[in-house]
C-alpha positions as CSV (number, residue, x, y, z in Angstrom):
1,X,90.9,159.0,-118.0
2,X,88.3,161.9,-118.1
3,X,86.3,159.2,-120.8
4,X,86.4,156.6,-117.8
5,X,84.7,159.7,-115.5
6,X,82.6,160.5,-118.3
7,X,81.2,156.4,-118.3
8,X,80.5,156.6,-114.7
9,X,77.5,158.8,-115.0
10,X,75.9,157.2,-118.3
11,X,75.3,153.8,-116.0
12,X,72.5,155.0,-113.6
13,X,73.1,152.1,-111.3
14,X,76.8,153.3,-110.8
15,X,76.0,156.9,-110.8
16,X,73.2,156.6,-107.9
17,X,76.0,154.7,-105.9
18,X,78.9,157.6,-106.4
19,X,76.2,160.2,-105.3
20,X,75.4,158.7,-102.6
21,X,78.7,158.1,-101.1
22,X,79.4,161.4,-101.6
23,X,76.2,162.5,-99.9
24,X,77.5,160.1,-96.7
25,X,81.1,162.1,-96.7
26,X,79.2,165.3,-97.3
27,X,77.0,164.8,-93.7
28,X,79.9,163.4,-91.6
29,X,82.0,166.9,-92.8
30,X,78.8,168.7,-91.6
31,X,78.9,166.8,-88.1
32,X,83.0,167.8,-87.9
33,X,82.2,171.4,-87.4
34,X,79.3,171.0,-84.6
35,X,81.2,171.2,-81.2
36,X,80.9,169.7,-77.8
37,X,79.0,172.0,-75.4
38,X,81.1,173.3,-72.7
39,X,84.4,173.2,-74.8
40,X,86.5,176.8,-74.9
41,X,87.2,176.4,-78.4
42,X,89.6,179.5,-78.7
43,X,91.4,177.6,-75.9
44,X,91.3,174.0,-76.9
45,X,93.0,175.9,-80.5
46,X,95.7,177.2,-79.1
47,X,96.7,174.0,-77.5
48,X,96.4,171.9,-80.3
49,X,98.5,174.1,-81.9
50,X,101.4,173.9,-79.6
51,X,101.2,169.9,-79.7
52,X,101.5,169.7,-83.1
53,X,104.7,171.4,-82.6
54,X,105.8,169.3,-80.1
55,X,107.3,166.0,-81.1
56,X,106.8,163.9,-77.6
57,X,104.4,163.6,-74.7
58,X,100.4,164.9,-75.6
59,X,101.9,166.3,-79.1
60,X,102.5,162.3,-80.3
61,X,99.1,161.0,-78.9
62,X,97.3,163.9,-80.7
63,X,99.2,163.9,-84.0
64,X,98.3,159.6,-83.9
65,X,94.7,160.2,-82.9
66,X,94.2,162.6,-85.4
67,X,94.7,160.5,-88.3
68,X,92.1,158.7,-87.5
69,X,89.8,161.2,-86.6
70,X,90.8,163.8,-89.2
71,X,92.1,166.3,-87.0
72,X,88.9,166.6,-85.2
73,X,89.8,166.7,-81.8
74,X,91.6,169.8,-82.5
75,X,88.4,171.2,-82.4
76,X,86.5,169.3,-80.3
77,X,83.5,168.3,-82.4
78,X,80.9,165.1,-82.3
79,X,82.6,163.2,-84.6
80,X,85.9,164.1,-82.4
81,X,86.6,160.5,-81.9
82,X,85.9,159.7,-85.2
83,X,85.7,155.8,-86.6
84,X,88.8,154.7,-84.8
85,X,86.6,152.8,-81.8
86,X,85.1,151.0,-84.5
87,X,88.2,149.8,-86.3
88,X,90.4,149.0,-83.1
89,X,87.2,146.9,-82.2
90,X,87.0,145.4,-85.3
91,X,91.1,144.6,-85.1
92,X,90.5,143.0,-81.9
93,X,87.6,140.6,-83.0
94,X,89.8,140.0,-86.5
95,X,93.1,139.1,-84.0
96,X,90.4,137.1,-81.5
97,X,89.0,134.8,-84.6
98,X,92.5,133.3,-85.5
99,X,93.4,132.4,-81.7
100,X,90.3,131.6,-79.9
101,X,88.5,128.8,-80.7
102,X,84.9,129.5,-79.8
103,X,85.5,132.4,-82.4
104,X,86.8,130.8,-84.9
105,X,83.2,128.0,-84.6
106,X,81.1,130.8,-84.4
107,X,82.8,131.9,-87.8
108,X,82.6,128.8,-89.7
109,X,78.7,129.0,-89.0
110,X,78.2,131.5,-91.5
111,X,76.0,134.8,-92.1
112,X,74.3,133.9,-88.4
113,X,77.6,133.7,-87.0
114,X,79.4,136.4,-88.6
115,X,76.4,138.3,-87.5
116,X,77.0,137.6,-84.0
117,X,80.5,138.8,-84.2
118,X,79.1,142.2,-85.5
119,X,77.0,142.2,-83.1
120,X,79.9,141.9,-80.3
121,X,82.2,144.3,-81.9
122,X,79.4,147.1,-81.5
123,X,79.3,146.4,-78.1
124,X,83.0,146.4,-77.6
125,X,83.0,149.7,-79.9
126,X,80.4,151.7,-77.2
127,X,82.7,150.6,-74.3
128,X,85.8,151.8,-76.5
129,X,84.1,154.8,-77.3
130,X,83.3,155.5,-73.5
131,X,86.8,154.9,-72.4
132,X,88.6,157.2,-74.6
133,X,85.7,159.7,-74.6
134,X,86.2,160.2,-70.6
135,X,90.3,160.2,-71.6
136,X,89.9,163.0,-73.7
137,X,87.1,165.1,-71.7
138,X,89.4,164.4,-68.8
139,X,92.2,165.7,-70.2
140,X,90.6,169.2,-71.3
141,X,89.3,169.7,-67.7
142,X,92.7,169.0,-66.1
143,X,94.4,171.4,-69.0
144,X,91.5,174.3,-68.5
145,X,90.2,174.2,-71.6
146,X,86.7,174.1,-70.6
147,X,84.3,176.8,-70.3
148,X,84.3,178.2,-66.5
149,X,80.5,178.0,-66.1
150,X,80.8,174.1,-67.1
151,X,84.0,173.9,-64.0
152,X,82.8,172.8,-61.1
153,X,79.3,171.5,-59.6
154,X,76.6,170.7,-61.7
155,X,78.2,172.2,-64.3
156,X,81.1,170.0,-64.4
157,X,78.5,167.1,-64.6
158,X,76.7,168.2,-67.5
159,X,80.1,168.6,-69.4
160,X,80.8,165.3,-68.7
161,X,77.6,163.8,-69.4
162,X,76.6,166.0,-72.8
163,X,80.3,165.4,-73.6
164,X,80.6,161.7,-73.1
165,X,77.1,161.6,-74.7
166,X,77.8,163.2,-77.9
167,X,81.1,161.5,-78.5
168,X,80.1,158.4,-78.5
169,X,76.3,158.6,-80.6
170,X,78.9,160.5,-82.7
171,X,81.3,157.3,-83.5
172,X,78.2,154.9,-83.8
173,X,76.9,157.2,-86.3
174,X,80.3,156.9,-88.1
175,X,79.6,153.5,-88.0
176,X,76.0,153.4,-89.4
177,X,77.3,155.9,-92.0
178,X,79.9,153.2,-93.1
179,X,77.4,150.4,-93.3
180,X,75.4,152.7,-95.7
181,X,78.3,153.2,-97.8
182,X,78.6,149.4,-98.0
183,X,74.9,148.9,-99.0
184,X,73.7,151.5,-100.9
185,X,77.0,153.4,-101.8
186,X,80.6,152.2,-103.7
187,X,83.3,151.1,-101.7
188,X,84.3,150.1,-97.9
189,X,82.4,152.7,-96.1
190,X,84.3,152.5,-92.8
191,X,87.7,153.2,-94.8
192,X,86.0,155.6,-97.2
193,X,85.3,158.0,-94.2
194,X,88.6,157.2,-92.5
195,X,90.2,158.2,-95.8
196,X,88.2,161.2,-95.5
197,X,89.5,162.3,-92.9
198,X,92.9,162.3,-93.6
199,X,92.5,163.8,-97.6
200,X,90.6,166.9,-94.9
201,X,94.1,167.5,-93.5
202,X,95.7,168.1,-96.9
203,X,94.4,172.0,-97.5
204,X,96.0,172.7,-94.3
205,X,99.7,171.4,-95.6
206,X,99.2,173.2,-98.7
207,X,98.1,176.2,-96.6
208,X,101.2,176.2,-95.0
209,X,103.9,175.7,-98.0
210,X,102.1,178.6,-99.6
211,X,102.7,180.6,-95.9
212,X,106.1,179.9,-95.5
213,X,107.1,179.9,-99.4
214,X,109.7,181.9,-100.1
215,X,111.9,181.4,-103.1
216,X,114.1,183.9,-102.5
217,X,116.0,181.4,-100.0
218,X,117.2,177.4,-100.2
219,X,115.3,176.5,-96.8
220,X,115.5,177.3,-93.2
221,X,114.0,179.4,-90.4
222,X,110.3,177.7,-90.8
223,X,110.5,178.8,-94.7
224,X,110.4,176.5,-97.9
225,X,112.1,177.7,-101.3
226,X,111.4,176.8,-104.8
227,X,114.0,173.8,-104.4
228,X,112.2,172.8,-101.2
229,X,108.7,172.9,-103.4
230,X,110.0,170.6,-106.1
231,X,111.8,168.2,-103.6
232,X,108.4,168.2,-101.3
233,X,106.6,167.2,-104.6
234,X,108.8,165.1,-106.1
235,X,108.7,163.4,-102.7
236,X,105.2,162.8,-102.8
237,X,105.1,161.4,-106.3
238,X,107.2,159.1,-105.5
239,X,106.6,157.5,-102.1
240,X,103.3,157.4,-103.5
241,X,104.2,155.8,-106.7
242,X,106.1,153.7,-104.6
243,X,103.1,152.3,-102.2
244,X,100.8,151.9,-104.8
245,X,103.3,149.4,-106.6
246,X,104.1,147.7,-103.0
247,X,100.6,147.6,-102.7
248,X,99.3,145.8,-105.6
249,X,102.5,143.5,-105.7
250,X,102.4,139.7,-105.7
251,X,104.2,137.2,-105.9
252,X,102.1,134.3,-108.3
253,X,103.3,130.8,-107.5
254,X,102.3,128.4,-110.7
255,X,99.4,125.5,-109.4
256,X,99.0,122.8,-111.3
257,X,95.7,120.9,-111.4
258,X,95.9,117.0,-111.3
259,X,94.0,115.3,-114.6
260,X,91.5,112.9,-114.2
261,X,90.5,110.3,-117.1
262,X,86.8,109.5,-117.2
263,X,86.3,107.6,-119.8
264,X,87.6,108.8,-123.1
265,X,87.4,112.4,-122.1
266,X,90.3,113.9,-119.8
267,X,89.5,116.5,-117.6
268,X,91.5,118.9,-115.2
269,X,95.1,119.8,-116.1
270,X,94.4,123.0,-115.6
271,X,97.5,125.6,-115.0
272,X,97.0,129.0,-112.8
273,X,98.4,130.7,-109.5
274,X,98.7,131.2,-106.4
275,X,98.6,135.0,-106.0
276,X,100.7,136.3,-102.6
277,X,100.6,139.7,-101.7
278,X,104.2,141.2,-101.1
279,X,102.4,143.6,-98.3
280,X,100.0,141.2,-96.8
281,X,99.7,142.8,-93.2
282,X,98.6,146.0,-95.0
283,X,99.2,148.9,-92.5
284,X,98.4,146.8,-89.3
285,X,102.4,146.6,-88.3
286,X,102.6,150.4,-88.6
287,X,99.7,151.1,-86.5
288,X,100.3,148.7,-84.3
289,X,103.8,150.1,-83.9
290,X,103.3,153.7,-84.0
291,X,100.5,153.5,-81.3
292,X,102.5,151.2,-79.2
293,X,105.7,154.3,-79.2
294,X,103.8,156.8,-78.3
295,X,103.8,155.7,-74.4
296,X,107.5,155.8,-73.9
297,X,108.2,158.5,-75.2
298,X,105.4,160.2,-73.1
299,X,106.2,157.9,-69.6
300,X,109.9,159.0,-70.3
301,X,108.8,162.3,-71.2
302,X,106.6,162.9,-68.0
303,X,109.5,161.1,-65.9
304,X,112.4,163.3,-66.7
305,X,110.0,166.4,-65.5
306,X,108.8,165.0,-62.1
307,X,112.4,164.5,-61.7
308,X,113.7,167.6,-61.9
309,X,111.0,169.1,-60.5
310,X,111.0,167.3,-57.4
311,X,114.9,167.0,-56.8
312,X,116.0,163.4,-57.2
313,X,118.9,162.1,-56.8
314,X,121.4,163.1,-60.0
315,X,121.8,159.7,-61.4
316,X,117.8,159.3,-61.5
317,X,118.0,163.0,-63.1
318,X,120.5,162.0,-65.4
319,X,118.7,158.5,-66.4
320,X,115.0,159.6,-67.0
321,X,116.7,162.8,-68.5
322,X,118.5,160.7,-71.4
323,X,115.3,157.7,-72.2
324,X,113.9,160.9,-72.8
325,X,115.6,162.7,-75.2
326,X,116.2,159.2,-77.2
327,X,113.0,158.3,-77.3
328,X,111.4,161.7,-78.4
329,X,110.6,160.9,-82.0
330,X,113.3,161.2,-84.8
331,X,115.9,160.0,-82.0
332,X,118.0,157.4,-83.1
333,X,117.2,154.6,-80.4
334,X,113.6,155.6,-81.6
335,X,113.4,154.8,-85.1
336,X,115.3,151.2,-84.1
337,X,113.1,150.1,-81.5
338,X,110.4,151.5,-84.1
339,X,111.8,149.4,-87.0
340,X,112.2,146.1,-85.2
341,X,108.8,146.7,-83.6
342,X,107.4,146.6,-87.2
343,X,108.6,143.7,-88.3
344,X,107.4,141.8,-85.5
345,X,104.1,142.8,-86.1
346,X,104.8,142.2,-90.0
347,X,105.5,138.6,-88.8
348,X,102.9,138.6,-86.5
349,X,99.7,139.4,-88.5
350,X,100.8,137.2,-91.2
351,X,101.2,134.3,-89.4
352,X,97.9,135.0,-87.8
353,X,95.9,135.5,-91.5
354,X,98.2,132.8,-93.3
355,X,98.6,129.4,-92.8
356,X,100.7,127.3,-94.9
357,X,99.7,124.2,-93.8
358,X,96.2,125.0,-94.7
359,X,97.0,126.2,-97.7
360,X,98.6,122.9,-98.5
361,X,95.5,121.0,-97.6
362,X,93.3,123.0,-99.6
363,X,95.4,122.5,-102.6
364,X,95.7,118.8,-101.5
365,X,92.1,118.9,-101.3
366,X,91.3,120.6,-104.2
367,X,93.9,117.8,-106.3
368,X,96.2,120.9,-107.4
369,X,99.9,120.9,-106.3
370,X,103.1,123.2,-107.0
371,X,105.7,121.7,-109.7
372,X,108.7,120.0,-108.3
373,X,107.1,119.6,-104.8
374,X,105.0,116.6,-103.8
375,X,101.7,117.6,-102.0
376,X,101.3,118.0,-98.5
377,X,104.3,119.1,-95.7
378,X,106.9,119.6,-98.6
379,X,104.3,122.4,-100.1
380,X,103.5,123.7,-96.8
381,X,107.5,124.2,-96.3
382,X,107.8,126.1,-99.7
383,X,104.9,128.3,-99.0
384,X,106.1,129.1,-95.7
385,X,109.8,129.9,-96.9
386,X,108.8,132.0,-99.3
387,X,106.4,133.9,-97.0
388,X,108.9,134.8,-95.0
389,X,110.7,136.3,-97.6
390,X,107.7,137.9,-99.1
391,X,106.9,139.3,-95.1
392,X,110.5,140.4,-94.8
393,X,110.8,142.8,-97.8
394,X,107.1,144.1,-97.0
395,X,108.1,145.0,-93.8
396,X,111.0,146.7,-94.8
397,X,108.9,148.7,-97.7
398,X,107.1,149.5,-94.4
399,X,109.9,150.8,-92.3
400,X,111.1,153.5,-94.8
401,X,106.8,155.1,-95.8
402,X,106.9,154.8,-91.2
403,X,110.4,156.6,-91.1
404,X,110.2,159.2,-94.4
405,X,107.7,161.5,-92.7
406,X,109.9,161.8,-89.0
407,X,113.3,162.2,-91.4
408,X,111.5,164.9,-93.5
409,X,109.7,166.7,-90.3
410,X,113.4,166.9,-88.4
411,X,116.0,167.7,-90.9
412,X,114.0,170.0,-93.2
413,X,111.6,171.8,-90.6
414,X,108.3,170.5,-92.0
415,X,105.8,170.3,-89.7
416,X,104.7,166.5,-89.3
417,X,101.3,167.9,-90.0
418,X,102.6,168.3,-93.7
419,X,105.3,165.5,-93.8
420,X,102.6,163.1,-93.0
421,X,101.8,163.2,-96.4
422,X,104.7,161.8,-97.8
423,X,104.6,158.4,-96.3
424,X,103.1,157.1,-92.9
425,X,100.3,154.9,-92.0
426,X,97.6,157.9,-93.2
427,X,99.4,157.5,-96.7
428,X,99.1,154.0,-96.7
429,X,95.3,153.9,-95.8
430,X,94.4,156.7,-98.5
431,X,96.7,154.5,-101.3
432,X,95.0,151.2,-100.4
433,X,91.5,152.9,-100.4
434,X,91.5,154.3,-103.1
435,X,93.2,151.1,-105.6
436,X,90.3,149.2,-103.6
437,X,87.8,152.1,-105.2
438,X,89.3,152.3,-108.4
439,X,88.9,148.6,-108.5
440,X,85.4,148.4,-107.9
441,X,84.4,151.1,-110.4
442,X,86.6,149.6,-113.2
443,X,84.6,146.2,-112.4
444,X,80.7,148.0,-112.5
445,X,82.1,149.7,-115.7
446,X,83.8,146.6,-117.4
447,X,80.6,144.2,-116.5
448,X,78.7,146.4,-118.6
449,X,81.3,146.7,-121.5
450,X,82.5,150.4,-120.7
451,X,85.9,151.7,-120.9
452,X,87.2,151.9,-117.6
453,X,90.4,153.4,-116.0
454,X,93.0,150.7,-116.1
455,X,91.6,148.9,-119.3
456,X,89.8,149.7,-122.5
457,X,86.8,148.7,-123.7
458,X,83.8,148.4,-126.5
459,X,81.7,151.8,-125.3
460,X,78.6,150.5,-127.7
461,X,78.4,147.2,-125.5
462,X,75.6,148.2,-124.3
463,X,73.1,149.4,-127.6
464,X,74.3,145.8,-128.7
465,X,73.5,144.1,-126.0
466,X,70.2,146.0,-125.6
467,X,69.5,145.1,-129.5
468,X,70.0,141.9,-129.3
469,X,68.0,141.3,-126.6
């Protein structure tokens, strides 16, 4: 391992692209301390502290937002927003291409029209960026955390303005950062910085095991023993053990190509595979599901308070009163609807990525075919089958990383802040991320016949090569 570091630096190529993706990650954790004018920080502190105590309403929508923005709206900062406008525009367009047909034509054009679909999704990006900008400098003006010079009159519009302003050039800049990475750096830039933000929230767990660590007791009252320590850890080796091998798991269905005689010579007969990923959807179902609970549980939340408050009728009381404590997250009708909404969008995403009738035609096509299945609708109906299958037990590998963090957070008093780490869709991105990374250094390394993490190899490659030539 430290040998494949070591080979890094010696290829100047590689090195100049590691530097300067650190460089990128080193400005946007400059930006993350440079707050929003107007803001009462001390203020704004305190509250984001409370949420991430509280497991419903504003506490949910924070704890959600933030792993995307790497806790930055916490303090408020330019880069508060963080690349999440980008990526839910860049989901949207992805979803739009496989369901709208002047899409997918403007696809098939190539460079030009994948251009043009950039192109759009910035657009769509600055309008996201302007809608949940006002959102959030709404919210802190209703919730007085705003400066009282910056409260009312002109004062009030120059929040708004600087605010709305700043958030947004903040996310584009994210953006333009990320397409840097992808140029001039190693890696997918927009998921680099994303995984940057949630690796920035780490310190902060460890802050707080080393707080409340006490070994003098088993657990309880806010504190963590030794036993607590080693389970925590051995938790996190292996859900993360765990992911990685979900991850990179695939299911390799044997293709055979069709020979062809011209001739005397026989060509074709080639055998290889069909690789499947056991995970295809990645961590869209989670996200997709996790962003989608957060509104009942704060409707219901919001409900059962105005009821109260303003004296309805008992069985309205009693009604709003119980959606809300079962779908406050941990609750048992929670995690279900949670579950079944995640394998719908399991489903979902795959059958909008993967088509097994195409995939048939190609092989068709391409005169390769499964053994034991004639070409065309009866290959389509195997792949499909075993898709399914394939979708099922990745959904359910996604289920237990989505419920581990909740079941950790509310029956051993971890704060989710901390238990996030131990499964969720922020440990899912940071897995995939980084085996995507890893990837692409052990490929610059291997091209150029260095020893590289996952595989060995011949270190004086290059003085032969260079000899020779």
């Amino acid at each position: 391992m430290l040998q494949a570091f070591l080979n890094i630096f010696r290829v100047a190529d590689l090195r100049n692209r590691v530097f300067f993706t650190l460089g990128m990650l080193v400005i946007y954790r400059i930006g993350f301390w440079i707050p929003l004018v107007g803001v009462d920080q001390v203020a704004l502190s305190d509250a984001a502290q409370r949420a991430a105590e509280d497991s419903s309403g504003f506490g949910r929508i924070l704890q959600f937002a933030s792993v995307f923005s790497g806790g930055a709206l916490g303090q408020s900062t330019i880069f508060g927003l963080g690349i999440m406008p980008y990526i839910t525009a860049s989901i949207i367009f992805q979803l739009l291409q496989s369901v709208w047909q002047p899409l997918q034509e403007l696809k098939k054009e190539g460079v030009s029209g994948q251009q043009r679909i950039m192109e759009w999704t910035r657009y769509v990006t600055v309008l996201l960026c302007i809608v949940q900008g006002l959102m959030w400098l709404g919210y802190m003006y209703s919730q007085n955390l705003v400066q009282p010079a910056y409260m009312q009159g002109a004062g009030r519009m120059v929040f708004y303005i600087s605010g709305l302003t700043a958030l947004t050039a903040g996310s584009m800049f994210l953006m333009w950062l990320g397409e840097q990475i992808d140029k001039h750096g190693i890696g997918n830039g927009v998921s680099i910085i994303l995984t940057a933000g949630i690796l920035s929230r780490m310190p902060g767990a460890v802050e707080w095991i080393i707080a409340n660590f006490d070994p003098s007791i088993q657990s309880g009252d806010g504190k963590v023993g030794v036993i607590g320590v080693l389970l925590l850890l051995a938790g996190f080796v292996v859900v993360v053990g765990g992911a990685v091998l979900i991850t990179v798991a695939q299911r390799r269905i044997p293709i055979q190509q069709a020979k062809h005689i011209r001739g005397r010579k026989m060509y074709g007969g080639q055998r290889h595979f069909l690789p499947l990923r056991l995970n295809h959807s990645g961590v869209m179902p989670i996200i997709f599901a996790s962003s989608l609970m957060v509104f009942p549980s704060t409707l219901f939340g919001w409900l059962a308070s105005k009821a109260s408050a303003e004296g309805w009728s008992q069985w309205l009381v009693e009604i709003t009163a119980f959606f809300a404590q079962n779908f406050q997250m941990g609750a048992y009708p929670f995690v279900i609807v949670e579950i079944v909404m995640i394998y719908f969008f399991a489903y979902f995403w795959v059958t909008v990525q993967l088509s097994p009738g195409d995939m048939a035609k190609e092989l068709k096509k391409h005169s390769s075919f499964i053994p034991g299945l004639r070409p065309g609708p009866r290959t389509a109906e195997y792949l499909e089958m075993v898709i399914e299958r394939m979708t099922y037990v990745g959904a359910g590998f996604l289920c237990i990383i989505a419920i581990i963090p909740t079941f950790v957070s509310q029956y051993f008093g971890v704060p989710m802040y901390v238990s996030q780490f131990l499964g969720g869709t922020g440990l899912l991105i940071v897995v995939s991320v980084m085996l995507d990374l890893v990837q692409r250094i052990e490929a610059n390394l291997l091209m150029r016949n260095y020893a590289g993490f996952l595989s060995s190899g011949n270190e004086d490659g290059p003085r032969l090569r260079s000899a020779r030539g």
